[in-house]
PDBQT receptor file of N, H, CA, C and O in Angstrom, charges set to zero:
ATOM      1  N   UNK A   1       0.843  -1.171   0.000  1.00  0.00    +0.000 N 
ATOM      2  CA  UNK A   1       0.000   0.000   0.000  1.00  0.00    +0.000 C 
ATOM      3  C   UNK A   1       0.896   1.245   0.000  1.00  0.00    +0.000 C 
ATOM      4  O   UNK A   1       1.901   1.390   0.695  1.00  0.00    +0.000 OA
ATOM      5  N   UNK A   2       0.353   2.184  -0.940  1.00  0.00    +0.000 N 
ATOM      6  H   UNK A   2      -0.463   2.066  -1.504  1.00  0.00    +0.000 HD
ATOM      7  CA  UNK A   2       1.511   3.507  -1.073  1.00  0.00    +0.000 C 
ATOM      8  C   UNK A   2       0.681   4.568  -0.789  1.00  0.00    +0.000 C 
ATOM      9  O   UNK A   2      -0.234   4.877  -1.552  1.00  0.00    +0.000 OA
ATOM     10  N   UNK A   3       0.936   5.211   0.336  1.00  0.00    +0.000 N 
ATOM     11  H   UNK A   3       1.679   4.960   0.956  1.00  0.00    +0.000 HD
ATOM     12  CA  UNK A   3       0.125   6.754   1.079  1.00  0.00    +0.000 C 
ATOM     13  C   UNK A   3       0.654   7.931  -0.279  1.00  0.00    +0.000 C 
ATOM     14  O   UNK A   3       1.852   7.880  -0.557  1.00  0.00    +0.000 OA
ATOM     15  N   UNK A   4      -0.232   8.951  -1.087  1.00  0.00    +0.000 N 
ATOM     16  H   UNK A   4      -1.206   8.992  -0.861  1.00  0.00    +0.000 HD
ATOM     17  CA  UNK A   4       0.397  10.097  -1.552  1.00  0.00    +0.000 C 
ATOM     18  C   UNK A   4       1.035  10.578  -0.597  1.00  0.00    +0.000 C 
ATOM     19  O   UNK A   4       0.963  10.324   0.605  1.00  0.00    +0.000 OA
ATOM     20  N   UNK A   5       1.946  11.600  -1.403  1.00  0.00    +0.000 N 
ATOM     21  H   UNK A   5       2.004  11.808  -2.379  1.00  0.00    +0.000 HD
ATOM     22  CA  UNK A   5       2.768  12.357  -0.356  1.00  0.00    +0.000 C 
ATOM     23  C   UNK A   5       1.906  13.833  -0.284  1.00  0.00    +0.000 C 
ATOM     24  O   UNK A   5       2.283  14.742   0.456  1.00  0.00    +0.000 OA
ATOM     25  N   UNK A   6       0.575  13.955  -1.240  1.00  0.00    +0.000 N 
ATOM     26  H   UNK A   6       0.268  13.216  -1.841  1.00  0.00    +0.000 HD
ATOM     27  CA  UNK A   6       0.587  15.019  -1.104  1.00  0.00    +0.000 C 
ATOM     28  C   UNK A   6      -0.640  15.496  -0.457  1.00  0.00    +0.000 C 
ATOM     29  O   UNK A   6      -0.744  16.672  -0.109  1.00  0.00    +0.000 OA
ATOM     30  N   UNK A   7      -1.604  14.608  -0.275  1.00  0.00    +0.000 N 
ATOM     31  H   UNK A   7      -1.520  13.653  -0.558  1.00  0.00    +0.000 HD
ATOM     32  CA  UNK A   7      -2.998  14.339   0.105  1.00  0.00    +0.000 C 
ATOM     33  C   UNK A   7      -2.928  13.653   1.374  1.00  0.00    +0.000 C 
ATOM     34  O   UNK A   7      -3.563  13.898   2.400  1.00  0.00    +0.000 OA
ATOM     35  N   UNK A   8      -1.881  12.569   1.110  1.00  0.00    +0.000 N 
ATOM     36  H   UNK A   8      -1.365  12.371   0.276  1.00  0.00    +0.000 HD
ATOM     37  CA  UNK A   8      -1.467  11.669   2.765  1.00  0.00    +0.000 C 
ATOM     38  C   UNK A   8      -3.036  10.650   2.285  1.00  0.00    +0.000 C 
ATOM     39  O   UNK A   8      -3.146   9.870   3.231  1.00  0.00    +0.000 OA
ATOM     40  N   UNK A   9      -3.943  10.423   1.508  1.00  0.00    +0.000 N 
ATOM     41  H   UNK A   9      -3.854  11.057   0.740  1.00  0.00    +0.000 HD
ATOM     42  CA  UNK A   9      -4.370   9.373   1.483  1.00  0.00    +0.000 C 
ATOM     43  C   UNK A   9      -3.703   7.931   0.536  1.00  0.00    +0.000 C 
ATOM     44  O   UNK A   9      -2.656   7.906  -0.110  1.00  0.00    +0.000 OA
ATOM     45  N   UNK A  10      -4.643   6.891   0.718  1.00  0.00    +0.000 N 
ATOM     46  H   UNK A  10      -5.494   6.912   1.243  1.00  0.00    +0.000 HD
ATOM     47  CA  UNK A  10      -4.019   5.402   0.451  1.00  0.00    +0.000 C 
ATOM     48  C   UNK A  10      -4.059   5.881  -1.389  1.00  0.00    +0.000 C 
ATOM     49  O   UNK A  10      -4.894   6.655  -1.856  1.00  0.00    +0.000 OA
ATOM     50  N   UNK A  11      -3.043   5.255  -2.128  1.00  0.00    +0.000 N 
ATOM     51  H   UNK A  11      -2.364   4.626  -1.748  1.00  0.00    +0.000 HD
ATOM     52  CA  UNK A  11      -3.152   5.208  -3.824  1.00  0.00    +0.000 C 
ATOM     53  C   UNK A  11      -3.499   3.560  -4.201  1.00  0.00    +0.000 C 
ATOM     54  O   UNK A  11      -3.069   2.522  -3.700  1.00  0.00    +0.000 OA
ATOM     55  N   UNK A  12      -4.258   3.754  -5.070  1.00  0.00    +0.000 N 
ATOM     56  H   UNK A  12      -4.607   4.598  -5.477  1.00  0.00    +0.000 HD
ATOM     57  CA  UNK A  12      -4.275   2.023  -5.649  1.00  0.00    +0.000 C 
ATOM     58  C   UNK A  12      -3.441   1.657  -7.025  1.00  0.00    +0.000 C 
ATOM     59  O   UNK A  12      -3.101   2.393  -7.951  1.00  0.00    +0.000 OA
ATOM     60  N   UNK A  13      -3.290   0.599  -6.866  1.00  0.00    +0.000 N 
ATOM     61  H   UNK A  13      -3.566   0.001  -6.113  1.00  0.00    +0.000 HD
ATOM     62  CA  UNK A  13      -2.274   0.225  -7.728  1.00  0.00    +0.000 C 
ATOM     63  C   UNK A  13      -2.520   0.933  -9.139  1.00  0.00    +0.000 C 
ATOM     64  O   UNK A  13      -3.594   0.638  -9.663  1.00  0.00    +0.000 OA
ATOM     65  N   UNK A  14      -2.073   1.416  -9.520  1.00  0.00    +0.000 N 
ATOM     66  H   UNK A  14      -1.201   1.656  -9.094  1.00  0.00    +0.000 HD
ATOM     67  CA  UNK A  14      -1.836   1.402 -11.433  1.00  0.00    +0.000 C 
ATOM     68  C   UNK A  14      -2.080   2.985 -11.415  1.00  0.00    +0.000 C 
ATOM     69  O   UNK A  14      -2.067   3.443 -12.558  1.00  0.00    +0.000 OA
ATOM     70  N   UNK A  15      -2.433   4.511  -9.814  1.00  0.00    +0.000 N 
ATOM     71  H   UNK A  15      -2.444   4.139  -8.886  1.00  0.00    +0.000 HD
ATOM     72  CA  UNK A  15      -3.002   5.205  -9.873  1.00  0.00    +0.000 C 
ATOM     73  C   UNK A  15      -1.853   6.408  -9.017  1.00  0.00    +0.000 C 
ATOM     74  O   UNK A  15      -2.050   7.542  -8.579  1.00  0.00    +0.000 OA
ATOM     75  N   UNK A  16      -0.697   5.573  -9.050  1.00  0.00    +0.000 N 
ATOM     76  H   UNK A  16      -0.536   4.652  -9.406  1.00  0.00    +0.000 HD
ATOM     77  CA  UNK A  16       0.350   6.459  -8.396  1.00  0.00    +0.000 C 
ATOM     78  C   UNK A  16       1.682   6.860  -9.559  1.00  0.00    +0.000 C 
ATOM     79  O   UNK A  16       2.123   6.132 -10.448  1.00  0.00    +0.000 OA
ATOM     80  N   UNK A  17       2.070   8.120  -9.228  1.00  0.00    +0.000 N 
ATOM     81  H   UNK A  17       1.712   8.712  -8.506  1.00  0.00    +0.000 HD
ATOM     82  CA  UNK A  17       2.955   8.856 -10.060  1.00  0.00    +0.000 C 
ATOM     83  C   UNK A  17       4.332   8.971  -9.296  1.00  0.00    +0.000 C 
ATOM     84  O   UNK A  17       4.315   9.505  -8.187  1.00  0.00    +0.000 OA
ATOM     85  N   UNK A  18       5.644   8.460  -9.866  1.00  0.00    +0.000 N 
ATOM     86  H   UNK A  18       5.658   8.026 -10.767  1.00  0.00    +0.000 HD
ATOM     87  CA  UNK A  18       6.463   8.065  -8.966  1.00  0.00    +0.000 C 
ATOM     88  C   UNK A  18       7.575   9.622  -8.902  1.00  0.00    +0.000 C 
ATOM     89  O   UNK A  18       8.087   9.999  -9.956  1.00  0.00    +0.000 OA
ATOM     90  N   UNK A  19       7.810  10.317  -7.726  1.00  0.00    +0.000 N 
ATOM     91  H   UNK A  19       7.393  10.011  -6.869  1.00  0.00    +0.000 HD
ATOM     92  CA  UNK A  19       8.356  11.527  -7.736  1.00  0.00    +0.000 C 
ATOM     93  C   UNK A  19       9.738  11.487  -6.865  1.00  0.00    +0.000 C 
ATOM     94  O   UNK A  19       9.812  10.596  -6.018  1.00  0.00    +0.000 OA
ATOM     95  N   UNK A  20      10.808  12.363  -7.007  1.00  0.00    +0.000 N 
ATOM     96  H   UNK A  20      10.747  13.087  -7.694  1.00  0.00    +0.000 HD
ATOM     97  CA  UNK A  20      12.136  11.903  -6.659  1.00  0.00    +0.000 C 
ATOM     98  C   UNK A  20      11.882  13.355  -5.553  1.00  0.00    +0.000 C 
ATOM     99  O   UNK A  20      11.309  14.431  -5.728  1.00  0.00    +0.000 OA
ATOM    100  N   UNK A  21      12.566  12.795  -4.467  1.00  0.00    +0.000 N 
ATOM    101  H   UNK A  21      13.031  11.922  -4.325  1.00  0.00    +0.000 HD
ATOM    102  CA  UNK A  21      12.994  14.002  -4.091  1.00  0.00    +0.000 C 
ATOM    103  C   UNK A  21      13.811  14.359  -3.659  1.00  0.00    +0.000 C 
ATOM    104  O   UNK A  21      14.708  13.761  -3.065  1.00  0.00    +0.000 OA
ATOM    105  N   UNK A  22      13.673  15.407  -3.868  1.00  0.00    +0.000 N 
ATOM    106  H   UNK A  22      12.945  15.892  -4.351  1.00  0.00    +0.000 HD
ATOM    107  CA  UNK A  22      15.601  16.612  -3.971  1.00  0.00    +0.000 C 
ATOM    108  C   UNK A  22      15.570  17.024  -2.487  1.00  0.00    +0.000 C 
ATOM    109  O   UNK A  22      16.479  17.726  -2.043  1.00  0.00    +0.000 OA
ATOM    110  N   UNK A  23      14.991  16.788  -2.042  1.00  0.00    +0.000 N 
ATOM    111  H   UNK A  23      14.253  16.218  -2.402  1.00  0.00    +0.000 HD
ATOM    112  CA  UNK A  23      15.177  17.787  -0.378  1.00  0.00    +0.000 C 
ATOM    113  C   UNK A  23      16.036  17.493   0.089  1.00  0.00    +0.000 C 
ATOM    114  O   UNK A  23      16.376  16.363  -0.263  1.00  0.00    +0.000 OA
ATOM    115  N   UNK A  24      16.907  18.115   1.050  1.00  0.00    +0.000 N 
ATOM    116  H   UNK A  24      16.630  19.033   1.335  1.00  0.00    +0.000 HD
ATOM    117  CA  UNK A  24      18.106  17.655   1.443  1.00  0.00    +0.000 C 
ATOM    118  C   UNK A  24      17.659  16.747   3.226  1.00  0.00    +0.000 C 
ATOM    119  O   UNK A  24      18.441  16.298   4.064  1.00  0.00    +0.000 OA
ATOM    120  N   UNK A  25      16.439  16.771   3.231  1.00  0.00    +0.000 N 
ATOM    121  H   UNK A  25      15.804  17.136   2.551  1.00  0.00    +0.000 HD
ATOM    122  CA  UNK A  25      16.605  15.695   4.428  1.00  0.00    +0.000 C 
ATOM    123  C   UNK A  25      15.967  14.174   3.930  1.00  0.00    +0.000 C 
ATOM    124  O   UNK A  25      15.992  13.309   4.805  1.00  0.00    +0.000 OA
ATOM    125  N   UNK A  26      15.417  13.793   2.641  1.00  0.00    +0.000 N 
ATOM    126  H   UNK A  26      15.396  14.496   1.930  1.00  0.00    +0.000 HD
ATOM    127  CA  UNK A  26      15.399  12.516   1.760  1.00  0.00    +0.000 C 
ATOM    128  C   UNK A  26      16.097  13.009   0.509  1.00  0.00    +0.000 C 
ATOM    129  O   UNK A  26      15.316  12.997  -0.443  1.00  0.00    +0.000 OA
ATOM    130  N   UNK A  27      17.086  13.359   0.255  1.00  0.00    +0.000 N 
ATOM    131  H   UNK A  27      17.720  13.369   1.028  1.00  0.00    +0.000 HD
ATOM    132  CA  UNK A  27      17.656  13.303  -0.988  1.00  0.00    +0.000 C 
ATOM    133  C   UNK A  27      17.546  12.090  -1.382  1.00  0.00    +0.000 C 
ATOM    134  O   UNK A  27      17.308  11.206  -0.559  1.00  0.00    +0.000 OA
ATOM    135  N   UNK A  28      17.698  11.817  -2.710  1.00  0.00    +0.000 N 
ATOM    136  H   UNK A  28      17.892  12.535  -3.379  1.00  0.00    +0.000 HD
ATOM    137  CA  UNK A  28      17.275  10.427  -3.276  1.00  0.00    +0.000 C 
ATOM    138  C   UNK A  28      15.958   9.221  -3.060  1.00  0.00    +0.000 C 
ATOM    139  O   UNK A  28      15.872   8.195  -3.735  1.00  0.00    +0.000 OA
ATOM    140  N   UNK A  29      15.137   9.567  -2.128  1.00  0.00    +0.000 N 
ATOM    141  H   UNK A  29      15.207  10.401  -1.580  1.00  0.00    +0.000 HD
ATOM    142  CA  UNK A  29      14.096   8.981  -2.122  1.00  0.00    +0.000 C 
ATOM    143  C   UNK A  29      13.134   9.262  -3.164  1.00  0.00    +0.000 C 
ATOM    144  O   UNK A  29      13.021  10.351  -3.726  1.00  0.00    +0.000 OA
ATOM    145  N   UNK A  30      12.261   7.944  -3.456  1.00  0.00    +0.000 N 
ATOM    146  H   UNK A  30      12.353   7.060  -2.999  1.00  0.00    +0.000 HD
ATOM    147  CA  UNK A  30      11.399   8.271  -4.165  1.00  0.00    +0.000 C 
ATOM    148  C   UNK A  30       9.672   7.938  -3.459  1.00  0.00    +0.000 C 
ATOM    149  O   UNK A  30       9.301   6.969  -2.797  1.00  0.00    +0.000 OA
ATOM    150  N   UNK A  31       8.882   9.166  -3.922  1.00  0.00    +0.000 N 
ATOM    151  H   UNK A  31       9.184   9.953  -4.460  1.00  0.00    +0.000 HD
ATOM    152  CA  UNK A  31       7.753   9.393  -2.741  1.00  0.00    +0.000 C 
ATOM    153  C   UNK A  31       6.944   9.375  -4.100  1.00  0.00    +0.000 C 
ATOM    154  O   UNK A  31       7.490   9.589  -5.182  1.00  0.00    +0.000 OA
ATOM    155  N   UNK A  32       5.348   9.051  -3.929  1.00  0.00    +0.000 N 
ATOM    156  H   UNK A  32       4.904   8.877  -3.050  1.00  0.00    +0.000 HD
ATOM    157  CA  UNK A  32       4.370   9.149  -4.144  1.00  0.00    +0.000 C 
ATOM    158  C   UNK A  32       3.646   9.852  -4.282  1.00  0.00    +0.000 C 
ATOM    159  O   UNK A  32       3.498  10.615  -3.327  1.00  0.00    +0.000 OA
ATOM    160  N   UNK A  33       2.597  10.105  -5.689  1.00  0.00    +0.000 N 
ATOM    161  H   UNK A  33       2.717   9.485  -6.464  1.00  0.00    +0.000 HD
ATOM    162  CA  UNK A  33       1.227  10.979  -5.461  1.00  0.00    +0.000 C 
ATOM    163  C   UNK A  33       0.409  10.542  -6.533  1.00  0.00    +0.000 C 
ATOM    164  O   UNK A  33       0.669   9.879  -7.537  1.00  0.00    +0.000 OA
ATOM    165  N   UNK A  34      -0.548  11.012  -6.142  1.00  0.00    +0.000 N 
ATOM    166  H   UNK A  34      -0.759  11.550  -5.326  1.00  0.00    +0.000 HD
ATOM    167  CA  UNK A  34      -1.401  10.602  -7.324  1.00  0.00    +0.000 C 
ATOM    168  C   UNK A  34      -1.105  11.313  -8.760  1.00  0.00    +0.000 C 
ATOM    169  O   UNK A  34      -0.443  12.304  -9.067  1.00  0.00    +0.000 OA
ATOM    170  N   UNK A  35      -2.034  10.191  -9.658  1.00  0.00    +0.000 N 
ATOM    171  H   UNK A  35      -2.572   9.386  -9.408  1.00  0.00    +0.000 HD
ATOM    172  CA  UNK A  35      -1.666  10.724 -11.281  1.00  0.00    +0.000 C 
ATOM    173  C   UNK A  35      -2.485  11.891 -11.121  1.00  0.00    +0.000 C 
ATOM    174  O   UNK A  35      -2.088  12.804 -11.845  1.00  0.00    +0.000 OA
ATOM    175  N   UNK A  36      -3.718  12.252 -10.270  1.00  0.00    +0.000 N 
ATOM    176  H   UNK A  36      -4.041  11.511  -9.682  1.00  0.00    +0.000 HD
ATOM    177  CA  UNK A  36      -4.547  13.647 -11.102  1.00  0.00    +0.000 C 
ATOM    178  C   UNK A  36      -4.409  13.873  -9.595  1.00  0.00    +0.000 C 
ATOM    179  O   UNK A  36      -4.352  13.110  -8.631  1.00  0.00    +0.000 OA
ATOM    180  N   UNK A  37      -4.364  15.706  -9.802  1.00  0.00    +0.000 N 
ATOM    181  H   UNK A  37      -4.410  16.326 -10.586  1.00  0.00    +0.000 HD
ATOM    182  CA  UNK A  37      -4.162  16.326  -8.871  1.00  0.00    +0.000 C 
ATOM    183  C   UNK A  37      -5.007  15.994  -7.661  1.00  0.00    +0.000 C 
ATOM    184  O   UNK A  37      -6.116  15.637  -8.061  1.00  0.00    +0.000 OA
ATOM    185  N   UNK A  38      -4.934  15.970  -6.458  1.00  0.00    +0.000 N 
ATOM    186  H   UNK A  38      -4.034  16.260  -6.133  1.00  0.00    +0.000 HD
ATOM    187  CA  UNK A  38      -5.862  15.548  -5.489  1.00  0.00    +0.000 C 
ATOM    188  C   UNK A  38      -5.080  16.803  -4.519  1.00  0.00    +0.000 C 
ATOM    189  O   UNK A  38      -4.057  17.453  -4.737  1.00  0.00    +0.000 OA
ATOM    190  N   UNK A  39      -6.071  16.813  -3.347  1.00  0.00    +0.000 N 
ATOM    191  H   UNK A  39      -6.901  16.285  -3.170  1.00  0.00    +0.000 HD
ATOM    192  CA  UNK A  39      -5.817  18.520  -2.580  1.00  0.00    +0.000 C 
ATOM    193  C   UNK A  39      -4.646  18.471  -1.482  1.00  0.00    +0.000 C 
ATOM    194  O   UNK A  39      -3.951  17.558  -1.037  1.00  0.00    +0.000 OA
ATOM    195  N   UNK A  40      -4.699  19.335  -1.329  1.00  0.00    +0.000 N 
ATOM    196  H   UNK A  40      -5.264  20.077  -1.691  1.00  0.00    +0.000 HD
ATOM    197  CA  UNK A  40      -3.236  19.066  -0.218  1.00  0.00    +0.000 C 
ATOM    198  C   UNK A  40      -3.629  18.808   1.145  1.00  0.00    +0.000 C 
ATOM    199  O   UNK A  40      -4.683  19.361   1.459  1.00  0.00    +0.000 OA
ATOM    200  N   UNK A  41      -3.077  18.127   2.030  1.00  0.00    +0.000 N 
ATOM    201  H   UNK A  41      -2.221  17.678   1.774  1.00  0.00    +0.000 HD
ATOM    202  CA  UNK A  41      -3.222  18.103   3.369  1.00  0.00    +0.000 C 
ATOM    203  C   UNK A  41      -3.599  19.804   4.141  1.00  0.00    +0.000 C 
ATOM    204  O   UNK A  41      -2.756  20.673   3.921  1.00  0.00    +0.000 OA
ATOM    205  N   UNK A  42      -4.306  20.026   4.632  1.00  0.00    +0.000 N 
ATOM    206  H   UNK A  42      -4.991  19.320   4.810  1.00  0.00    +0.000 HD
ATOM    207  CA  UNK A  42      -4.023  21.626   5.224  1.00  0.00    +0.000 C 
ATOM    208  C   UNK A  42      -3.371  21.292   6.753  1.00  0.00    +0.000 C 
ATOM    209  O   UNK A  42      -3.560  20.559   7.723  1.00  0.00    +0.000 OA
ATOM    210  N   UNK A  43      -2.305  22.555   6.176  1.00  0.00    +0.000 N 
ATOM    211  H   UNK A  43      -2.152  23.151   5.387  1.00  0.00    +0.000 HD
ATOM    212  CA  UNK A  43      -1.407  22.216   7.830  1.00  0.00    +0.000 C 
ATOM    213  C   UNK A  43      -1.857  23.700   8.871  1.00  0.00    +0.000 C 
ATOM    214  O   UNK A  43      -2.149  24.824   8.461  1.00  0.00    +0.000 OA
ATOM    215  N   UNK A  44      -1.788  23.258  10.160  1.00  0.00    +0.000 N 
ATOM    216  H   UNK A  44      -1.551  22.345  10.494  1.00  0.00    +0.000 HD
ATOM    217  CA  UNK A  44      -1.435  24.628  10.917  1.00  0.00    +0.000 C 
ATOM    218  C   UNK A  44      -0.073  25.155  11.087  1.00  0.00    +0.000 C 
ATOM    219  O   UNK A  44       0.695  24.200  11.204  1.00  0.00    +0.000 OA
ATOM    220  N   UNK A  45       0.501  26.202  11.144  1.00  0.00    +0.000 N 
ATOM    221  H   UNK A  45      -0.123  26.977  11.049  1.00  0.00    +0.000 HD
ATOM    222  CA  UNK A  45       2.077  26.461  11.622  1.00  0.00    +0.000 C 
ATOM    223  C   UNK A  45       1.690  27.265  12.403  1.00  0.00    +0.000 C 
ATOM    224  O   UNK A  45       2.550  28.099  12.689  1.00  0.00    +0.000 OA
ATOM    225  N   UNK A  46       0.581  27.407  12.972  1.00  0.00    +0.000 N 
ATOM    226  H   UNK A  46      -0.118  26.730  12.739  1.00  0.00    +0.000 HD
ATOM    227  CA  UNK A  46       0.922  28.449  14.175  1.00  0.00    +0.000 C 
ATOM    228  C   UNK A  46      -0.746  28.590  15.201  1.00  0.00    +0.000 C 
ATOM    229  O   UNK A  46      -1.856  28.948  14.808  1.00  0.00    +0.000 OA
ATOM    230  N   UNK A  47      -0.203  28.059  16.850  1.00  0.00    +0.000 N 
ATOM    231  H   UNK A  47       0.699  27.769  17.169  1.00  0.00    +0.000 HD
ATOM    232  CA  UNK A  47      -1.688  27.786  17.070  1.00  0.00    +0.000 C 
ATOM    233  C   UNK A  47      -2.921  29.267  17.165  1.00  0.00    +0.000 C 
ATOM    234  O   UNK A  47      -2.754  30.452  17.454  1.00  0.00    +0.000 OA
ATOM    235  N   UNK A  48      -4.038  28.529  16.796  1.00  0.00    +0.000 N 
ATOM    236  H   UNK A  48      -4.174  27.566  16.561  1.00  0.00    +0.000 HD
ATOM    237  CA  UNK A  48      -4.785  29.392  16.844  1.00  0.00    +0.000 C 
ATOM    238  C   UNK A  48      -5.564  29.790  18.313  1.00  0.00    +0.000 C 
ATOM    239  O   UNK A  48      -5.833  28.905  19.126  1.00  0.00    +0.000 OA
ATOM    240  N   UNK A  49      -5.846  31.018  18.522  1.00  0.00    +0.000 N 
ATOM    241  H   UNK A  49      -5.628  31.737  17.862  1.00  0.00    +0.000 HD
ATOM    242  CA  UNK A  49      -5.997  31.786  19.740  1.00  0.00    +0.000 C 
ATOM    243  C   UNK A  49      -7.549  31.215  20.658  1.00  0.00    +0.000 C 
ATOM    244  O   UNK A  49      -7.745  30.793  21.797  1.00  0.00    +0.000 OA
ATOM    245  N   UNK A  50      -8.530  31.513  19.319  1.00  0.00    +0.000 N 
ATOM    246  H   UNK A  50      -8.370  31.856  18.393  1.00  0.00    +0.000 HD
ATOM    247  CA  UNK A  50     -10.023  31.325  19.946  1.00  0.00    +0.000 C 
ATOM    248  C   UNK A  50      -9.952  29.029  19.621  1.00  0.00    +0.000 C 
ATOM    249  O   UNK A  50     -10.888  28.414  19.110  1.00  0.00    +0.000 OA
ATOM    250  N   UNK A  51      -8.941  28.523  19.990  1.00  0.00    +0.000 N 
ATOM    251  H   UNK A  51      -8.181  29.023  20.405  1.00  0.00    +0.000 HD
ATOM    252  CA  UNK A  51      -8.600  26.947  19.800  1.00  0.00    +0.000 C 
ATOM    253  C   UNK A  51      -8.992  26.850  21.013  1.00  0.00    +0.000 C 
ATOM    254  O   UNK A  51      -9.748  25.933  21.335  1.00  0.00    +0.000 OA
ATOM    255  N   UNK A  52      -8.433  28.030  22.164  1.00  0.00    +0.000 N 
ATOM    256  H   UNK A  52      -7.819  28.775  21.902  1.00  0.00    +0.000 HD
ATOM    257  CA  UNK A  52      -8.268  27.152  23.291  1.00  0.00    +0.000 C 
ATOM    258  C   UNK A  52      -8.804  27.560  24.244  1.00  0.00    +0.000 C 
ATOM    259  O   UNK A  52      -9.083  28.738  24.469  1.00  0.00    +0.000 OA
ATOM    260  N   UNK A  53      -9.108  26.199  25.236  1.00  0.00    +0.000 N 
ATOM    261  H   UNK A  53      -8.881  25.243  25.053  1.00  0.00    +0.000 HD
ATOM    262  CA  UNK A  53     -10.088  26.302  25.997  1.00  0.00    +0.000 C 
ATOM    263  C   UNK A  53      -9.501  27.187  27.372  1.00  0.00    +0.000 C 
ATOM    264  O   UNK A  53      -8.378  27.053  27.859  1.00  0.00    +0.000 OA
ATOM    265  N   UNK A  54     -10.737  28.261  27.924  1.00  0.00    +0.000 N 
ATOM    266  H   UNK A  54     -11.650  28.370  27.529  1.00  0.00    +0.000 HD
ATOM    267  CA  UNK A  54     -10.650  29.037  28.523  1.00  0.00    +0.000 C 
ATOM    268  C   UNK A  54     -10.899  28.230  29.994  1.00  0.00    +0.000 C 
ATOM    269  O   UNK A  54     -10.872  28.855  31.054  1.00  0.00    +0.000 OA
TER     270      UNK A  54
């Protein structure tokens, strides 16, 4: 089973696009995504204020 790298969901066989990556903390690995665009994970980088409990 191969997770996209870019969605973070499961790919099925014959439906993954094989991508190299250059980053310097996996240089040479090769990571996963789907053949048609699918959405990106949404990340937080910074917590939000009205999150937390009073």
């Amino acid at each position: 089973m191969k997770i996209c790298a870019r969605c973070d969901l499961r790919i099925l066989p014959g439906d993954e696009k094989p991508v190299d990556n250059a980053a310097p903390t996996g240089a040479g690995t090769t990571v996963y995504i789907h053949k048609h665009l699918c959405r990106k994970t949404p990340t937080q980088t910074s917590p939000r204020p009205w999150s937390r409990e009073s």
